[in-house]
C-alpha positions in Angstrom: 70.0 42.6 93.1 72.3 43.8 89.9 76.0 43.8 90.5 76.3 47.3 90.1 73.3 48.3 93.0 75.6 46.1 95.2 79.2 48.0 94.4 77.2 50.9 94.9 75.7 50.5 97.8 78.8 48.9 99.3 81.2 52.1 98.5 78.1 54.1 100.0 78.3 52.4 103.4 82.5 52.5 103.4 82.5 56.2 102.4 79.9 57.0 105.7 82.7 54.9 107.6 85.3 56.9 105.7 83.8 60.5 106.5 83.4 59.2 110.2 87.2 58.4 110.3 87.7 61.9 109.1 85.6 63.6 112.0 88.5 64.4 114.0 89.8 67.0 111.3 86.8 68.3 110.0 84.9 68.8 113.4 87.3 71.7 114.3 86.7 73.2 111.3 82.9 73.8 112.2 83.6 74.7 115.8 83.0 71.6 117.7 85.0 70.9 120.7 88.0 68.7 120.1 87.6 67.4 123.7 84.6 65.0 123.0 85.5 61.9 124.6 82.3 59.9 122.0 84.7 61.1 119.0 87.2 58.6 119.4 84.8 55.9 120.1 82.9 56.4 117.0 86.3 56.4 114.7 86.9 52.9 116.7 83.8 51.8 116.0 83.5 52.8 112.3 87.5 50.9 111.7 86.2 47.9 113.3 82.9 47.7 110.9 85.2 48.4 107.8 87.6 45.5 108.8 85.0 43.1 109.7 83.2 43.9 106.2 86.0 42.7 104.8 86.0 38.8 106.8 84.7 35.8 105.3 82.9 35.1 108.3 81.3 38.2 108.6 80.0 38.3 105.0 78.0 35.1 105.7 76.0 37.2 108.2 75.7 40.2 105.7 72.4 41.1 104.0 72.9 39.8 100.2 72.9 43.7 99.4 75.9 44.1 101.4 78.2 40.9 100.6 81.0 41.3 98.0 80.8 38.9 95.1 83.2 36.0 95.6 86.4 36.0 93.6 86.1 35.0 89.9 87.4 31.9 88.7 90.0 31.9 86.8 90.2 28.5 85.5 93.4 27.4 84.9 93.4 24.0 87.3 91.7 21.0 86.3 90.7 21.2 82.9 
């Protein structure tokens, strides 16, 4: 898979987490109950994916589509 289909599929899957961290102020706004006791859960849920995207350990487990490149060389040691 090209670099750039990975980026882009990446910021796809952070911005759903976004938008789902941003339910609490945009749910009033269409008329949903503040109240719901699931809305919490699901912003708990969606910071614990971003976090863990983010963990070495976790990327192992990733599909390739979904790890982050590893960091570039950048020379300079043993030459």
């Amino acid at each position: 898979m090209k670099d750039s289909t990975r980026r882009t599929l990446r910021t796809v899957v952070q911005t759903v987490v976004g938008l789902a961290a941003a339910l609490p102020v945009l749910l009033p706004t269409l008329g949903v109950p503040e109240t719901a006791a699931g809305y919490g859960l699901a912003l708990a849920v969606a910071a614990g994916i971003t976090r863990a995207m983010n963990s070495p350990t976790v990327q192992r487990f990733l599909p390739a589509w979904l790890r982050k490149d590893p960091e570039p060389d950048t020379g300079g040691g043993n030459a």
